[in-house]
matplotlib code that plots the C-alpha trace (Angstrom):
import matplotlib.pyplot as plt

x = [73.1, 75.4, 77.5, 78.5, 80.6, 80.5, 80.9, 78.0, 80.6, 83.9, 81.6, 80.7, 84.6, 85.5, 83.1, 83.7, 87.5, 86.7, 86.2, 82.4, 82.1, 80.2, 81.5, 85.3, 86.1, 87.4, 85.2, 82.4, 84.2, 83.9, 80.2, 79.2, 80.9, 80.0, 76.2, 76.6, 77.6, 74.8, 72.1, 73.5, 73.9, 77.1, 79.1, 82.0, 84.6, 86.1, 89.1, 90.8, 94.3, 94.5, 98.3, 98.6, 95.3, 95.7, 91.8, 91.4, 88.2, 87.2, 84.4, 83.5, 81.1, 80.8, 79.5, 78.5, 81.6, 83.8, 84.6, 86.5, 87.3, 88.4, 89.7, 92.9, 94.9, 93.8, 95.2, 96.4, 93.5, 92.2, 93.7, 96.3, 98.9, 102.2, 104.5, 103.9, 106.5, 104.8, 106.7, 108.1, 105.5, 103.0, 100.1, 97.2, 94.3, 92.1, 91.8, 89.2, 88.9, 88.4, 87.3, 90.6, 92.7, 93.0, 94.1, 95.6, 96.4, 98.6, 101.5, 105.1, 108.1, 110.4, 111.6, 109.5, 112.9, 114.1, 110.6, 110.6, 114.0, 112.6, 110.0, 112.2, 114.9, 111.8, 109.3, 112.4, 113.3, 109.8, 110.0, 108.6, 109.7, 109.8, 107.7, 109.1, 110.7, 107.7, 107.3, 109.7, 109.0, 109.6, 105.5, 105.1, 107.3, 105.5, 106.4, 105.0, 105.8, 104.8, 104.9, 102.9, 99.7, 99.8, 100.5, 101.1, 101.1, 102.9, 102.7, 104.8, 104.1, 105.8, 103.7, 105.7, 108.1, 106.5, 105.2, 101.8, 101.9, 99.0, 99.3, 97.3, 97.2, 95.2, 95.4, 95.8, 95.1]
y = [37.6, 35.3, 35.1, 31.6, 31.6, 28.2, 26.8, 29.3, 32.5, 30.7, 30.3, 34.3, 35.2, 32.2, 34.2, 38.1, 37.2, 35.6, 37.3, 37.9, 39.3, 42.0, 45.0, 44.5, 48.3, 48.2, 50.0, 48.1, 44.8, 46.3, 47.3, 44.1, 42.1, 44.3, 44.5, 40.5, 40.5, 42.7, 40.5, 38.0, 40.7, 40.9, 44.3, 43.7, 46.8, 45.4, 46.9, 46.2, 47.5, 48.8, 49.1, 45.5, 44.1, 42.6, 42.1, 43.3, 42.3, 43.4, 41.9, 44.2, 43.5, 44.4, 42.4, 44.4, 46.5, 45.0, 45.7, 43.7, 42.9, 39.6, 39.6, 40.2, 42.6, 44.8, 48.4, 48.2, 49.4, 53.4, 53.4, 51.0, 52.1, 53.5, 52.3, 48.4, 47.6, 45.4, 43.1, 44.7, 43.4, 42.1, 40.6, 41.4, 38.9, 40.0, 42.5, 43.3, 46.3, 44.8, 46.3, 48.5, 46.8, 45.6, 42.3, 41.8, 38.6, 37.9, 36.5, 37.7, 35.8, 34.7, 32.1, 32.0, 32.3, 36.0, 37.1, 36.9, 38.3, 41.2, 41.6, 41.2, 44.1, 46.2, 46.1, 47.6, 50.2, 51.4, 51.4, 48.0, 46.0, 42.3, 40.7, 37.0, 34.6, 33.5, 30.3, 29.3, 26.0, 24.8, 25.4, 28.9, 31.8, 33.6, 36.7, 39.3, 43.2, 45.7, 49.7, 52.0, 50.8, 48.6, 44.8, 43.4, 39.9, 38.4, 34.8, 33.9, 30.0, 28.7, 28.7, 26.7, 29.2, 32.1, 32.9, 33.3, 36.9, 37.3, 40.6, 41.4, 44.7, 46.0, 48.4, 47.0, 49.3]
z = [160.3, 159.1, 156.3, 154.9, 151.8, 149.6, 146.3, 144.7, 145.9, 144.7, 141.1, 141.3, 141.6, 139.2, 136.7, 137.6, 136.8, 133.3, 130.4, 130.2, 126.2, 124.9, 125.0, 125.1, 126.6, 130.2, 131.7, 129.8, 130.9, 134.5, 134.7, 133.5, 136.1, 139.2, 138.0, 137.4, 140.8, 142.2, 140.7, 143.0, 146.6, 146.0, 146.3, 144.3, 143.0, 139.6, 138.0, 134.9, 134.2, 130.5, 130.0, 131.6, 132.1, 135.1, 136.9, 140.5, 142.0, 145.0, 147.3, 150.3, 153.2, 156.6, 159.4, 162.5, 163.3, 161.1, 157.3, 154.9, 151.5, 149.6, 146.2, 144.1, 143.7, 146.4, 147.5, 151.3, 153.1, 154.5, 158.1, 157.9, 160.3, 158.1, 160.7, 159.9, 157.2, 154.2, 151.9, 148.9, 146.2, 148.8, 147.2, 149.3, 149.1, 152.1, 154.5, 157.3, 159.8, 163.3, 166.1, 167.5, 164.9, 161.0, 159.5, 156.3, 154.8, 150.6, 149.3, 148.8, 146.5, 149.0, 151.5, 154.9, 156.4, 154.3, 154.7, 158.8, 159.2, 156.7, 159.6, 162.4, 160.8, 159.4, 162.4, 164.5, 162.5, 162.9, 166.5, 167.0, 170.1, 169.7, 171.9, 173.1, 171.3, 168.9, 167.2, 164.5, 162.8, 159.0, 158.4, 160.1, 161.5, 164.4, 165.2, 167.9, 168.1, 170.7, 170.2, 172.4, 173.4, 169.7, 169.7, 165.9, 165.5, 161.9, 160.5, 158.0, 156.0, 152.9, 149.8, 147.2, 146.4, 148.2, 151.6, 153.0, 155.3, 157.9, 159.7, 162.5, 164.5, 167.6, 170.3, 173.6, 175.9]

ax = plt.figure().add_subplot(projection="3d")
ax.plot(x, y, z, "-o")
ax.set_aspect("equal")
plt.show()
């Protein structure tokens, strides 16, 4: 089966994030959104802070052996490995289980430059070998670790005045 995501999705989030009325409890907030969101297929996981009232929303799906979600705000996901270091503050926007691996993609507040040497210094404390030389450019920082029978592979791109992180992690062996 597959999955195409167009302007009709982007409209759902657009929607789940803004206020919808009614009730104006959180939790009331919340259970409006998601079953607005199930009346469309879609299993979506809605937070709402109280104390700050910042929105998480949280679309999950799974596609043969893989699972992932999409949204804002979201929690680094059951299973990541502890030993890859994460940006202080990371911004997670999507992440996805893979077969013998996970992804994770968000944003940090930083210079692509300050964010790769993070990983560089990080990664090796872990235990991390580097892995080549990788690809350094002024659009993307390419960086490759090996540990055991794990290979991780970290992009790093400039977003205005933050960075764009893609992690991806895998057993190789």
């Amino acid at each position: 089966m597959r999955i195409v995501i167009g302007p009709v999705f982007v409209l759902l989030i657009a929607t789940l994030v803004s206020a919808c009325g009614g009730d104006d409890t959180s939790e009331a907030r919340e259970a409006e959104m998601e079953e607005y969101a199930r009346s469309y297929g879609v299993d979506v996981d809605v937070e709402i802070d109280e104390s700050t009232g910042e929105e998480s929303v949280v679309i999950n799906q799974g596609i043969g052996a893989m699972a992932g979600q999409v949204g804002t705000n979201l929690r680094v996901p059951a299973g990541f490995p502890d030993d890859i270091v994460l940006f202080p503050g990371m911004k997670i926007h999507s992440s996805s289980g893979i077969p013998q691996g996970h992804t994770l993609q968000g944003t940090v507040e930083g210079s692509s430059e300050d964010v790769a040497e993070f990983y560089r210094e990080g990664m090796a404390k872990k235990g991390w070998q580097t892995e080549g030389p990788g690809m350094q450019s002024p659009a993307m920082h390419s960086l490759q670790f090996k540990k055991d029978n794990r290979q991780t592979n970290i992009s790093v791109m400039p977003n205005g005045e933050r960075s764009t992180v893609q992690i991806m992690t895998m057993k190789t062996g």
